[in-house]
RODO-2510 file (C-alpha; in nm, 4 decimals, decimal comma):
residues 164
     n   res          X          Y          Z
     1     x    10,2801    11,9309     7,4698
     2     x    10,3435    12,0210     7,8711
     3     x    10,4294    12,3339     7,9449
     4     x    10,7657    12,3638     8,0368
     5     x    10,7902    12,3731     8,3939
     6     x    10,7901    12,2091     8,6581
     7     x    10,4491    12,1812     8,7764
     8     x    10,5099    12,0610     9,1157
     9     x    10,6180    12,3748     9,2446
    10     x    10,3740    12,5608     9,0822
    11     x    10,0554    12,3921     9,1188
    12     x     9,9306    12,3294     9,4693
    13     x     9,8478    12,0069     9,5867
    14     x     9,4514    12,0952     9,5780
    15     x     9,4342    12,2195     9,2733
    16     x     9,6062    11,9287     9,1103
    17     x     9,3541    11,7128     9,3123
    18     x     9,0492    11,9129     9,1270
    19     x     9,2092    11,9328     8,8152
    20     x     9,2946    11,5875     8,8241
    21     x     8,9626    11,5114     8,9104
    22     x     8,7917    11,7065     8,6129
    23     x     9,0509    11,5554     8,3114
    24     x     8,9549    11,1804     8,4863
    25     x     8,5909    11,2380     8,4804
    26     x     8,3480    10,9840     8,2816
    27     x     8,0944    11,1866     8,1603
    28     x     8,3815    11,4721     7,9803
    29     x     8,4337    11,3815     7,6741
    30     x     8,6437    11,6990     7,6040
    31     x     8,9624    11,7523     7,7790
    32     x     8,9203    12,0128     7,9702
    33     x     9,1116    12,3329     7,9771
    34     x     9,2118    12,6074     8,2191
    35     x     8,9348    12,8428     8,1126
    36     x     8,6852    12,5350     8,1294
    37     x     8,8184    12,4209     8,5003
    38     x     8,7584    12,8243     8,6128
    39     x     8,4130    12,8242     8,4512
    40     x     8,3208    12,5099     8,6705
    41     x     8,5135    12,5997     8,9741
    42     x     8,3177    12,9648     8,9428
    43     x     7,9587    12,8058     8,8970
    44     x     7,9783    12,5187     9,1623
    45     x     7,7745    12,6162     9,4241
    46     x     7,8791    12,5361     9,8341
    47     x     7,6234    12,2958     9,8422
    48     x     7,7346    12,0716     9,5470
    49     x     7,8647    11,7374     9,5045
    50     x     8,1396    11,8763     9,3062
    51     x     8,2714    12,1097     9,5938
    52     x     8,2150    11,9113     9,8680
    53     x     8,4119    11,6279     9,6774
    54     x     8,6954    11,8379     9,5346
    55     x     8,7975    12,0888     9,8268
    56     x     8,7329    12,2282    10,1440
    57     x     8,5088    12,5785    10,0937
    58     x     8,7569    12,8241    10,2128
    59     x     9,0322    12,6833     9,9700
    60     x     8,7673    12,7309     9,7158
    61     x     8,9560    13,1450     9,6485
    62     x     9,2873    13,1075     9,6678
    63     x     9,2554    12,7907     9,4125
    64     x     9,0453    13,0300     9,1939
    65     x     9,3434    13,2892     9,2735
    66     x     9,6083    12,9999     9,2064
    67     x     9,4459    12,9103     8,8670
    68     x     9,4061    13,2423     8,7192
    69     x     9,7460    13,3302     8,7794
    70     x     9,8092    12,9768     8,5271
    71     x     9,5591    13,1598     8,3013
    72     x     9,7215    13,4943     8,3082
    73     x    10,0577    13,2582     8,2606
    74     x     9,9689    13,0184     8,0036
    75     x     9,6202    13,0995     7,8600
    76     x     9,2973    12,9975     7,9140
    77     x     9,2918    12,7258     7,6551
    78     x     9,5802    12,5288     7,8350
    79     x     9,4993    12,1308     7,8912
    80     x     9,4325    12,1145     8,2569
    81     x     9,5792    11,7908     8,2060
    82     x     9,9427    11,9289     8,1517
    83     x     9,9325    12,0956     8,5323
    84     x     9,8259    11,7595     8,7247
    85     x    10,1022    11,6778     8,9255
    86     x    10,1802    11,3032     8,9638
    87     x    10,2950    11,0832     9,2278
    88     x    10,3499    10,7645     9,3000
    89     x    10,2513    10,5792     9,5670
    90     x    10,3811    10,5668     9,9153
    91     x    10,4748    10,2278     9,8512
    92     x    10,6139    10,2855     9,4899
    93     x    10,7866    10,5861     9,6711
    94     x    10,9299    10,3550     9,9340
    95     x    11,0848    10,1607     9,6263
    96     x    11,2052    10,4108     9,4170
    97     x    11,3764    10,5777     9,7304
    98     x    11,5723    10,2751     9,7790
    99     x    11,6494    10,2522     9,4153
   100     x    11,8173    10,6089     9,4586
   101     x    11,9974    10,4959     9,8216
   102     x    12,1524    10,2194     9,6139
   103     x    12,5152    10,3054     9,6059
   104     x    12,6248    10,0661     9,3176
   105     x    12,3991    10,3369     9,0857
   106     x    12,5853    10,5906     9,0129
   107     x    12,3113    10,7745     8,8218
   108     x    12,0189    10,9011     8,9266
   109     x    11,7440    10,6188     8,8695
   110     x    11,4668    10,5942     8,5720
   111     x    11,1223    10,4593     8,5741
   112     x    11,2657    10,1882     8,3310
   113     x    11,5475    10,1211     8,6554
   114     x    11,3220    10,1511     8,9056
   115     x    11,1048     9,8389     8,7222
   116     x    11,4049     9,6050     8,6536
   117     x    11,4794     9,6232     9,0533
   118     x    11,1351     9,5465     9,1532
   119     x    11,1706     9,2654     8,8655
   120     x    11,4625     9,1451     8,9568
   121     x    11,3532     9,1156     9,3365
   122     x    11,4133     9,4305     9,5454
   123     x    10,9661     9,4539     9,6072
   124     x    11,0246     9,0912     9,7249
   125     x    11,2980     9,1870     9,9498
   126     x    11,1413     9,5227    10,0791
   127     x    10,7882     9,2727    10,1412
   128     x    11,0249     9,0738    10,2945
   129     x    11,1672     9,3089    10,5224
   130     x    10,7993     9,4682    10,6102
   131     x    10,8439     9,7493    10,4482
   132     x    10,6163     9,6757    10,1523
   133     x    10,2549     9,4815    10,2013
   134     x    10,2756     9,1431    10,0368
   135     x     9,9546     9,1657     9,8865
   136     x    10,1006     9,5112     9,6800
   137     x    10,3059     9,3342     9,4413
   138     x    10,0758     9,3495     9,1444
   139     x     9,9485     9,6894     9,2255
   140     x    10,2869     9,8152     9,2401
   141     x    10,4088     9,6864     8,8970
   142     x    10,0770     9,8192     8,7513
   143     x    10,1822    10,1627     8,8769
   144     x    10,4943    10,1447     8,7366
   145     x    10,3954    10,0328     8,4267
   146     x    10,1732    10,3076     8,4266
   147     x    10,3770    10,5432     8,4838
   148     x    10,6039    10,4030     8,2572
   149     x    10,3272    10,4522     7,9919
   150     x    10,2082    10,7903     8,0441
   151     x    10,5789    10,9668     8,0813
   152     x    10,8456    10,7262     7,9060
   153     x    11,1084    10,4339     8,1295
   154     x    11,4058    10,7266     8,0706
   155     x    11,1747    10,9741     8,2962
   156     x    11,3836    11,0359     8,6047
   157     x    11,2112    10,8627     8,9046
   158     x    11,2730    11,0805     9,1658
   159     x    11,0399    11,3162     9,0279
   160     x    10,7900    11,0605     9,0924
   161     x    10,8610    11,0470     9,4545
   162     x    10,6034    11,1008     9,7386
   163     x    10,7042    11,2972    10,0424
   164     x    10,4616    11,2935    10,2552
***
């Protein structure tokens, strides 16, 4: 079960890259936790793969600061899974966005919304109208299903949104 907050205001946008990284890796075949992720994070080296892949050195402290303040928070057994924050895509973003400009809805979208407008033809309009590559179609229904999958079609798809 997620915590409940709202983990994009809480978790910076480096550690959810790291974290992220460590619950996607092949070789773990345990999920890891908060305790785990500060174990690594403490015992990679500057000169690692690892480090060099996952963050700049000198964010390397205030991520360790960042997660032990989620320790001290949550515990160290946490899933580091329930602190990645996800996005979608600038393109997805792009869609959803004018989903929620759409002044005939009068709610504020869902991912399940969001899907029956690219369905029913708003990602051909938007490629169309340049603002979506026409070779994204696909990609962008695979991230919506996706998404769709991991959190639920009623999950409100702003939350998804990019800003970049």
């Amino acid at each position: 079960m997620k915590p409940p907050i709202d983990v994009s205001s809480r978790v910076s946008a480096e550690l959810s890259r790291m974290l992220e990284s460590l619950v996607n890796h092949p070789d773990r075949e345990v999920p890891p936790t908060l305790g785990a992720v500060r174990a690594v994070l403490r015992r990679v080296s500057k000169k690692t793969e690892l480090q060099d892949e996952l963050m700049h050195p000198q964010e390397r402290t205030s991520v360790l600061r960042e997660l032990d303040s989620l320790i001290e928070e949550f515990g160290d057994e946490a899933p580091a899974a329930d602190f990645v924050v996800t996005k979608a895509s600038e393109p997805l973003s792009r869609i959803i966005e004018t989903v929620m400009d759409e002044p005939r809805i009068g709610y504020r979208p869902t991912l399940g919304g969001v899907r029956e407008a690219m369905a029913g033809g708003l990602t051909a309009a938007m490629m169309g109208d340049g603002a979506i590559e026409p070779d994204e179609d696909g990609a962008l229904l695979a991230e919506i299903d996706a998404l769709i999958e991991q959190y639920g079609a009623d999950a409100v798809a702003e939350d998804f949104v990019r800003f970049e």
